[in-house]
C-alpha positions in Angstrom: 136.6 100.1 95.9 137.6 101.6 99.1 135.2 104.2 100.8 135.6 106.2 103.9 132.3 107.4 105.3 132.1 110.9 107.7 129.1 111.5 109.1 128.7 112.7 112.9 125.8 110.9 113.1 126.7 107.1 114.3 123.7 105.3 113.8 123.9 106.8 110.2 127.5 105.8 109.6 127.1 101.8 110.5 123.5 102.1 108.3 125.7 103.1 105.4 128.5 100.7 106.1 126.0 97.8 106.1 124.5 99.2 102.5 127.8 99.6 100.7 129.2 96.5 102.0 126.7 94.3 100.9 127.8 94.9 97.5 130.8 92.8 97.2 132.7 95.7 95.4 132.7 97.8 98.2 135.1 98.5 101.0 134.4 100.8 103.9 138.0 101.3 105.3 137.5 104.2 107.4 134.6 106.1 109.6 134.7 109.5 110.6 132.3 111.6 112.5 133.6 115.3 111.7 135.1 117.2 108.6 138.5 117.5 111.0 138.5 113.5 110.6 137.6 113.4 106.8 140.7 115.5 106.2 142.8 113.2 108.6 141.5 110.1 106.7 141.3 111.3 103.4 144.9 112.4 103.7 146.2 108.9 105.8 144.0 106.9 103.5 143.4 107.8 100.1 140.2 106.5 99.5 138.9 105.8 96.3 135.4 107.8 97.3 135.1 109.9 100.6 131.0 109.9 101.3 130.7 113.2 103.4 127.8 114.3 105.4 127.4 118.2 104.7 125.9 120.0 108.4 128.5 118.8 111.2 129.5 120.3 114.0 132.5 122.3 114.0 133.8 122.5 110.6 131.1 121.7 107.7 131.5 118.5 105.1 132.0 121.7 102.7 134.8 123.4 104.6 136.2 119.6 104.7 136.1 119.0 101.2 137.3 122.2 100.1 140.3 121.9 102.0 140.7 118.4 100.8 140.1 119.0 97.1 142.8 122.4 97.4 145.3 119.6 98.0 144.1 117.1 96.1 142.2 117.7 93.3 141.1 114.5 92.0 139.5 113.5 95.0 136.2 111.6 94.2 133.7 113.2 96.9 130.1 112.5 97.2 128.0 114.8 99.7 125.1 112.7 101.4 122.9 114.7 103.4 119.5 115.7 104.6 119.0 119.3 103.5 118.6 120.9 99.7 119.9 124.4 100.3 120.5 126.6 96.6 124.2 127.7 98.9 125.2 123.8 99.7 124.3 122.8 96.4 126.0 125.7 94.8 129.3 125.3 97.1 129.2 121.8 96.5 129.6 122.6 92.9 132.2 125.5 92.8 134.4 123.5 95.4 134.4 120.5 92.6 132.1 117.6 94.8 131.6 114.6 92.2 128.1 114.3 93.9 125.3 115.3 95.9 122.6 112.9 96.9 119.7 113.1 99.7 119.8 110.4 102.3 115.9 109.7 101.8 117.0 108.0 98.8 119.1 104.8 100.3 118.9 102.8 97.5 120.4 104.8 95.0 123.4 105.1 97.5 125.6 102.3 96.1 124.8 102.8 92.3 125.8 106.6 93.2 129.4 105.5 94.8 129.9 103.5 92.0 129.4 105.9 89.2 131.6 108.2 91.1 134.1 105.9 90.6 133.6 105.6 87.6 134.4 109.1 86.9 131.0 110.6 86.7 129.4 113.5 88.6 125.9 112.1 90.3 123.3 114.7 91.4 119.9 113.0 92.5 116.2 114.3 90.8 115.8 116.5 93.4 118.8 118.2 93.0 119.0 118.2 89.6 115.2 119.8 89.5 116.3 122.9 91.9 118.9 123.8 89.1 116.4 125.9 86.9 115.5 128.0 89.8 119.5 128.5 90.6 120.3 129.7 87.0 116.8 132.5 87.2 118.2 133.5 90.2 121.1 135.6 89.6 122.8 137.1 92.7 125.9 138.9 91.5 126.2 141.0 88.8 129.0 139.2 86.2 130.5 142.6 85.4 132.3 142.9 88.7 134.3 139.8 87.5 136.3 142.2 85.3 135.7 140.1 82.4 135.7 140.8 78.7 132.9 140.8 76.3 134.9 137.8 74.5 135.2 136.1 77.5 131.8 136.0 78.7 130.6 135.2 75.3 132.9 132.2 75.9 131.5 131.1 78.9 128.1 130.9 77.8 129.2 128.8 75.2 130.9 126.5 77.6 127.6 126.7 79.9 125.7 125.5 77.0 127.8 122.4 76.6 129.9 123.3 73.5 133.1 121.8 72.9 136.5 124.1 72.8 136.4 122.8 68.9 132.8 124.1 68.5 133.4 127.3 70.2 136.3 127.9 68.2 134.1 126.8 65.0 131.3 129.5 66.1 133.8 132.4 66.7 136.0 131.7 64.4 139.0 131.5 66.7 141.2 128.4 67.1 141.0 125.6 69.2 144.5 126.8 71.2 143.0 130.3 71.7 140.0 129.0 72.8 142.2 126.9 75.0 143.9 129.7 76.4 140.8 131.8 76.8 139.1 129.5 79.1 142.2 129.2 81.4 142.7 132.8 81.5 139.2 133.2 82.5 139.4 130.1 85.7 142.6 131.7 86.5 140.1 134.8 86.9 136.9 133.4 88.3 139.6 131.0 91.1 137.3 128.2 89.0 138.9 124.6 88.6 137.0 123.2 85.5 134.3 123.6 83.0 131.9 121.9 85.1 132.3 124.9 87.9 132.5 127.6 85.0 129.4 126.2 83.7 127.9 126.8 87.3 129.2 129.7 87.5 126.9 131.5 84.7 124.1 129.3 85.5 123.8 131.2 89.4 125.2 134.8 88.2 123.4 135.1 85.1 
């Protein structure tokens, strides 16, 4: 597994070389100490995980992987960082991060590069815990989204984990309208999956 690190903290960087390499599994190929060098090495390497630091000077780990992701889409990229703000964690989402872990928690560092690997999206406890004030805490009104009363109806079904199938089951529509529905409405919302739809209600409703 090849990682590149980017973090404009040095001492941090070798600290998290000398975790990840100790699992045999685990390549660091690449360090980086500014989101201008994350998208130079993301786009020289291709890395199998880039783990980003978020507050750097200059451009953000955000800004970075945003403009990595717009080019790349499947880009595995897992935020490390200090600070828990509801606008990091929300960006993080929308933009499509795989992760977003706190650096207090060093030994959950490897297992969290691994399961992004893998494929999975990792948010640590006290991430995860900060979500129920996100979704009661609304701060735009969905109706200047310009969407239809079918569509939001959709959405909160896909927020509450249902299935295109089981949406289609529960409005009586079929899968391929459902299908088509949902597309129409990222195409709206400039959303790239489910996941960031299901964000998406969770901070405006």
């Amino acid at each position: 597994m090849r990682i590149v690190i980017i973090d404009d903290d040095r001492l941090v960087v070798e600290s998290l070389k000398t975790i990840l390499e100790a699992d045999k599994d685990i390549e660091v190929v690449a360090k980086g100490y500014s989101g201008k060098e994350a998208i130079e090495l993301y786009q020289s390497l291709n890395p199998d995980v880039l783990l980003m630091d978020i507050r750097m000077e200059g451009m953000t780990g955000l800004q970075a992987a945003e403009s990595i992701l717009n080019e790349h889409s499947d880009a595995k990229i897992l935020f490390l960082t200090t600070f828990q703000d509801d606008e990091y964690i929300i960006t993080a989402f929308r933009i499509g991060a795989k992760g977003y872990i706190l650096k207090q928690d060093f030994a959950s560092i490897n297992a969290a590069v691994k399961a992004v690997f893998m494929g999975q999206r990792v948010f640590g406890d006290e991430i995860i815990t900060k979500i129920p004030s996100l979704i009661n805490n609304p701060k735009t009104s969905i109706n200047s989204y310009n969407l239809t009363e079918k569509e939001i109806e959709i959405i909160s079904k896909v927020a509450n984990g249902l299935s295109n199938k089981e949406i289609a089951e529960t409005l009586f529509l079929s899968e391929g309208t459902v299908r088509n529905y949902i597309s129409v409405i990222l195409e709206k919302l400039n959303l790239r999956d489910r996941t960031q739809l299901a964000i998406f209600w969770y901070k405006n409703m």
